[in-house]
C-alpha positions as a Markdown table, in Angstrom:
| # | Residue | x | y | z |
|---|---|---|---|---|
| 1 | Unk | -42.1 | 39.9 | 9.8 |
| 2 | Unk | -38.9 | 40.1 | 12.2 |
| 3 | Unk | -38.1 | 35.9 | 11.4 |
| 4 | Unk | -36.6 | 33.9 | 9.2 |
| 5 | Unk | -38.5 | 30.4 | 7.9 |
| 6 | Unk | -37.1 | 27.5 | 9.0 |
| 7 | Unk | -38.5 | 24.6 | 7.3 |
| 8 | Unk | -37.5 | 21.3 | 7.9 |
| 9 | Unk | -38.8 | 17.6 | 7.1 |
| 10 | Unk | -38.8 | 15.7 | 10.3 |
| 11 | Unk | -40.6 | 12.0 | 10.2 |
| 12 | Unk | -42.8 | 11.7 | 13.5 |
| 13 | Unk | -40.6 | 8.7 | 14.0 |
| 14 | Unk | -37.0 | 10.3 | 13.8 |
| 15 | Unk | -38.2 | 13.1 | 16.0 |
| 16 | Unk | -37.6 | 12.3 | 19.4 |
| 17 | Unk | -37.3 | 15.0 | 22.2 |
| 18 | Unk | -33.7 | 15.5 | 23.5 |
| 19 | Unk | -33.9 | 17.7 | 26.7 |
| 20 | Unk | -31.1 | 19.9 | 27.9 |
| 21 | Unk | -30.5 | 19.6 | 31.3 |
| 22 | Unk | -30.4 | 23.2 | 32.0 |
| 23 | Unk | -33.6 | 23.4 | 30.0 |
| 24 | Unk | -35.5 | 21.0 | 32.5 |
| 25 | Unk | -34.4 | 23.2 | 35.9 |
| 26 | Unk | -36.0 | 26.5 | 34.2 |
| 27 | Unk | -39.2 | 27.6 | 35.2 |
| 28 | Unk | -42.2 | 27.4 | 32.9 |
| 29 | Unk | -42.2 | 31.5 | 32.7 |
| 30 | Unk | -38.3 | 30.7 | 32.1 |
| 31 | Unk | -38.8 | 28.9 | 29.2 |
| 32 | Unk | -41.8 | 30.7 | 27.6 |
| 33 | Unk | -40.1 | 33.6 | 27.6 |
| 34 | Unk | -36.9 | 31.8 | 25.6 |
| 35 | Unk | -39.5 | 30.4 | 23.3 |
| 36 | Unk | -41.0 | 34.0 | 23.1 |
| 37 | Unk | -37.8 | 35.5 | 22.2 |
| 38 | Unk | -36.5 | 32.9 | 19.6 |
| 39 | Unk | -40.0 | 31.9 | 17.8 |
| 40 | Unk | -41.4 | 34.7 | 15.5 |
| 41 | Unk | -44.4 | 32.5 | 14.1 |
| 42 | Unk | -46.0 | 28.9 | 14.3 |
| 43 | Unk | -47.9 | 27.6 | 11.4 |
| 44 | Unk | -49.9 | 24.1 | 12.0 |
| 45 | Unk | -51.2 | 22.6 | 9.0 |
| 46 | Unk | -52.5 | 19.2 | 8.2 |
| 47 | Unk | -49.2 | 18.4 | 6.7 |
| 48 | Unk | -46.8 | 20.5 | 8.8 |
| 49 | Unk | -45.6 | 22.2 | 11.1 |
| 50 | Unk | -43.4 | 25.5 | 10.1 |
| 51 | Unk | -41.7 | 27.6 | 12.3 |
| 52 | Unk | -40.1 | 30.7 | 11.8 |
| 53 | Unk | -37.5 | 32.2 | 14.1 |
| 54 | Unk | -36.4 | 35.5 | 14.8 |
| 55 | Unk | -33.5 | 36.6 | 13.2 |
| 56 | Unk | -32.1 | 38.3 | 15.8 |
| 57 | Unk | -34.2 | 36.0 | 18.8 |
| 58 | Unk | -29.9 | 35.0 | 20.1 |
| 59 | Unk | -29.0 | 38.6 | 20.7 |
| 60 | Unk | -32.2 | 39.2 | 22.5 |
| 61 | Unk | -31.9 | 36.4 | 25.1 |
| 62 | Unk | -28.1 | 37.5 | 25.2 |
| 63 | Unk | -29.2 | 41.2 | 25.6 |
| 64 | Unk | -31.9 | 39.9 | 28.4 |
| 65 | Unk | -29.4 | 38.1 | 30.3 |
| 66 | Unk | -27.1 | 41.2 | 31.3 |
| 67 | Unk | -26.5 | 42.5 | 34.1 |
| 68 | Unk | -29.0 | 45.7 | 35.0 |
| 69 | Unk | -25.5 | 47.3 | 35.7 |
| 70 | Unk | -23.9 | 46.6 | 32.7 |
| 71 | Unk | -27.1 | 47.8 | 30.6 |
| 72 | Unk | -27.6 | 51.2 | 32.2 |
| 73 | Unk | -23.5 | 51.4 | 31.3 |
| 74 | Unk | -24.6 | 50.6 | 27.9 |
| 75 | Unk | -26.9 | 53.4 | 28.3 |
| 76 | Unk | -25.3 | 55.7 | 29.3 |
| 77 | Unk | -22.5 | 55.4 | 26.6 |
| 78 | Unk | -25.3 | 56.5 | 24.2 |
| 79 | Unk | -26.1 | 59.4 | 26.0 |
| 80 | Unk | -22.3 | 60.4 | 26.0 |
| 81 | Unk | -22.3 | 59.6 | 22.1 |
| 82 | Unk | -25.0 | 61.4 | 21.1 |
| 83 | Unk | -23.7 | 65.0 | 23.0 |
């Protein structure tokens, strides 16, 4: 698997949802695609709820939020390297 586990005890009680503000203007397809990048794997037992997160889920969102310019550049430099 590409994640790490992240296992956490959280009481029902303690947990309370705190919001980002710029997490509340994105679109639904906005956030399921974060979600998407960052969550490798949901497990929903009786008892839990573990999570495991993609190691490298940050560099994918950071990767995804790059300008097209700035990725064919990136590109391009491979091409050059590998001549």
């Amino acid at each position: 698997a590409l994640g790490l586990a992240a296992k956490r005890n959280v009481s029902s009680q303690s947990s309370k949802p705190r919001l980002d503000p710029v997490w509340e203007v994105l679109y639904p397809e906005e956030q399921r695609r974060i979600l998407e990048l960052l969550i490798d794997k949901v497990e929903v037992t009786n008892k839990q709820v573990e999570i495991r997160f993609r190691c490298n889920g940050i560099e994918r969102i950071v990767d995804e939020l790059k300008p097209m310019a700035e990725k064919e550049n990136g590109k391009n430099e491979i091409r050059k390297r590998q001549l």
